[in-house]
N, C-alpha and C positions, 0 to 999 in steps of 0.2 A: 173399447176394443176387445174381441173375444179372445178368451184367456190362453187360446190357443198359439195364440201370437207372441207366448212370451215362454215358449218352452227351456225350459231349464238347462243351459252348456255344461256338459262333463267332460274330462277325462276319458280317453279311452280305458285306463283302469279301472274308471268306478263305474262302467257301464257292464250291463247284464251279461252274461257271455252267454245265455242261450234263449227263446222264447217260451219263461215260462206261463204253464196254462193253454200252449199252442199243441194242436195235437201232429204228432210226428210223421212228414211225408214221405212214403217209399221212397229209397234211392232213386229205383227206376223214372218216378215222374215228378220227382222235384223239379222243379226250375231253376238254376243260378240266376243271381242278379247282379251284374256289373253298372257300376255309375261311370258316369265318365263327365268328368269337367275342365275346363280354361281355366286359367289364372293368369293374371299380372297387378300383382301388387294390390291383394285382395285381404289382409290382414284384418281386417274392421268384420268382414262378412264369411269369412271361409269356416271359420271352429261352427258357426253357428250350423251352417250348411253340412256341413260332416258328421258333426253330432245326430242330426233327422235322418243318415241314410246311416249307420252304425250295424245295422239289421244287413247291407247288403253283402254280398261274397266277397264283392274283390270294390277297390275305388280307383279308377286312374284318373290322378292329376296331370294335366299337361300345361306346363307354363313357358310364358315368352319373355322372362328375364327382370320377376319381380325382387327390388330391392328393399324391401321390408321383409316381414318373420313368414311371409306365405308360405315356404318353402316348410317351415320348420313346424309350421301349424300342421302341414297336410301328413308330415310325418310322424308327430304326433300323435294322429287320427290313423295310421300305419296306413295311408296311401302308399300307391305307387306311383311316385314322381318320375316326371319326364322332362327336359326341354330341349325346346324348339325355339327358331325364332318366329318371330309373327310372320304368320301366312295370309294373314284374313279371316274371319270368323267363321266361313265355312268348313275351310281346309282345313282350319285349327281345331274346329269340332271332326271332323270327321277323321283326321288323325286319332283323337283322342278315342272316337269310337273303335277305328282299325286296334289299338290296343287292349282290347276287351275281349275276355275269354269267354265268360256268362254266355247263358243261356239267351236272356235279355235285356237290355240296353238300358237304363233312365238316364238321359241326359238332363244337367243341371246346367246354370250359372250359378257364376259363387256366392251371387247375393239372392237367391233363391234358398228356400228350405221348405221340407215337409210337415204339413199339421201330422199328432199323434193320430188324427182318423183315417190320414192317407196311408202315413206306413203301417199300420196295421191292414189296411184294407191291401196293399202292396201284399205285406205279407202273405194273406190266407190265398189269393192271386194266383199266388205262383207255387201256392201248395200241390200244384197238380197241373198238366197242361190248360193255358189260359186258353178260349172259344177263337177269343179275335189275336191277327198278329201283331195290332199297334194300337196304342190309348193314349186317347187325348186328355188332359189334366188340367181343370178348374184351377184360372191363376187368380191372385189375390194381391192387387195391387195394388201398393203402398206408397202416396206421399205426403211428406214431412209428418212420418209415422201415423199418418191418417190411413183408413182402410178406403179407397175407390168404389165407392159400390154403384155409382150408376155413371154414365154420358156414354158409355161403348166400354168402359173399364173392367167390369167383371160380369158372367164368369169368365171373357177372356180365356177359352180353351187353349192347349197349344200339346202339340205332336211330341211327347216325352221318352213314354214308354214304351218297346219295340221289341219285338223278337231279334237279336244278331241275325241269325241266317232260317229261313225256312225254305220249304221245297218250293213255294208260290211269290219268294221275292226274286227278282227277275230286274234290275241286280239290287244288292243287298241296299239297306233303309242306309240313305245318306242327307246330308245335307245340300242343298243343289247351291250352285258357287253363283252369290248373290255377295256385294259389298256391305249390305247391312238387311235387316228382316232375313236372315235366313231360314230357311224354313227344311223339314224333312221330309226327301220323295219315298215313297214305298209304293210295291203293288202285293194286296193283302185285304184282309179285312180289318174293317177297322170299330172302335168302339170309344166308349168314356166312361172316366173311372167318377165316383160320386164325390169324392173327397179334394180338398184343395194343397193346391202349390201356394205359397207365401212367398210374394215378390217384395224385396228390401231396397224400394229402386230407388228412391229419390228420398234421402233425408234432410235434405236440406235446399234449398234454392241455389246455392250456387254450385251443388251438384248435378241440379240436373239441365242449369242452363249450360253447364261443361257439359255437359252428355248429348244437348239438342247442339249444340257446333258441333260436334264432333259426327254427329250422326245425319248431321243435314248437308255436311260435308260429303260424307260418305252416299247421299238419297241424293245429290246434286250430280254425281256420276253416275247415277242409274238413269238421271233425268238427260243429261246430255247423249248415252248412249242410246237413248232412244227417240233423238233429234227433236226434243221438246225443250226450247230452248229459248222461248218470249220470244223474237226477231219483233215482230209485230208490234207497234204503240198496242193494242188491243188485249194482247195473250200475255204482256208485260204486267200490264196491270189488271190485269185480271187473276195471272197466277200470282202475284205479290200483294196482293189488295181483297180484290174481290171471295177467292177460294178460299184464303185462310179467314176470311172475316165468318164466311158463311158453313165456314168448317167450325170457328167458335161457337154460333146460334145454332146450328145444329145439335154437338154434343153438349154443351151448358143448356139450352133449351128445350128441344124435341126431345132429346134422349136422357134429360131430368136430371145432367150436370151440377146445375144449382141447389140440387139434396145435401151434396157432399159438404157444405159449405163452403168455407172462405178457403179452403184447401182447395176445394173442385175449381172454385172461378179460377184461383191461379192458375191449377194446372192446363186447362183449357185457355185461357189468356197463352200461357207459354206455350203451348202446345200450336197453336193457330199460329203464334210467331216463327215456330221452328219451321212450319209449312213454308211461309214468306221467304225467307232465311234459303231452304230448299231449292226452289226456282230461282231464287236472287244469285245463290252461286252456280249455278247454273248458266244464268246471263253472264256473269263473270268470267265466265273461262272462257265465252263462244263471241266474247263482244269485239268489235271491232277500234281498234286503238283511236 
């Protein structure tokens, strides 16, 4: 695994308090940069995640009432703690954006961190007004500590980096209010930065079959609100059977899955299941007694 993967957790005291070797941007066209992240009972992943954004201006944490040390991590790392109760992953992000003063935006998860190539590349970025208003950032994703490098896993771009407000967004870069995938609307231009995000998603197997309930759950209400819903012997087993079979031989196969090794088959294995699982509850709310 590249060695980037294993950057070093400090202290907010033992870290740099300036960039040396960086050369000094006029007041006038600096950049700020606000992070803004969720929590709930994120203690295993949060120092690691804080420690790679150290470099930004401001950090607002927004949490929904975690009972472990998340709180006392984030302060620590000299966040600014918020809480709310859970809104839903959109609302709950784009809260935490609305509380961001910066200039521009890097929204994180807490089991996300930045390689040393990103935040420097972050850095020089915003040394002066950036071209584009919003960049997309190369993810890197992780399981049972294995790097994902092929079936549709990486680079897995995704919408991070954003201007807060410019004169061309029309209204300001949000989250659009989706029960799970949420994703960020902006109108702007748009770009991609070269350097990767490091996703900490799944270290173990039975975190991340807790994650596909919990999120198939959640994909089962987007499926029912758009009255797909099996009725049919046909569309039953076809979304419970056929799609997810052919969603495994796809990304394990076509899309070189099987590189990853014994890591990849599982994930793809679970992953095809989580599809089934989807539709199934689906049928479940919409079936007749």
């Amino acid at each position: 695994m590249p060695l980037d993967h294993e950057i070093p957790l400090k202290p907010p005291s033992e870290l740099p308090t300036g960039h040396s070797g960086e050369a000094a941007a006029e007041p006038s066209t600096r950049q700020t940069l606000s992070v803004a992240i969720i929590t709930l009972n994120e203690e295993q992943n949060l120092a690691r995640t804080l420690s790679s954004v150290q470099f930004a201006d401001e950090i607002i944490v927004v949490d929904s009432g975690s009972t472990d040390r998340t709180v006392e991590i984030a302060r620590d790392y000299e966040a600014k703690v918020f809480f709310e109760p859970w809104k839903g992953f959109a609302s709950q992000k784009n809260s935490a954006i609305e509380k961001c003063s910066g200039t521009w935006v890097l929204s994180l998860d807490a089991d996300e961190e930045l390689t040393l190539e990103l935040q420097q590349e972050i850095r020089i970025l915003l040394r002066k007004r950036p071209p584009a208003d919003a960049y997309m950032i190369r993810r890197r994703n992780l399981f049972l500590n294995a790097w994902m490098r092929h079936g549709g896993y990486y680079p897995d771009p995704k919408l991070r980096l954003f201007r807060r407000h410019a004169a061309n967004f029309a209204p300001p870069a949000r989250f659009t209010e989706r029960p799970v995938h949420e994703t960020i609307a902006f109108d702007g231009v748009l770009d991609i930065l070269q350097h990767d995000l490091i996703h900490h998603a799944y270290p173990t197997i039975e975190s991340y079959l807790d994650h596909m309930d919990r999120y198939s759950t959640l994909g089962a209400q987007i499926i029912v609100d758009k009255g797909k819903t099996s009725r049919s012997w046909w569309s039953f087993y076809y979304n419970i059977f056929v799609l997810p079979t052919f969603t495994f031989l796809w990304n394990f196969g076509f899309r070189l899955g099987f590189l990853d090794g014994r890591e990849g088959f599982l994930l793809h294995l679970y992953h095809s299941t989580y599809t089934s699982w989807k539709y199934a509850k689906a049928w479940q709310t919409t079936r007749r007694s």
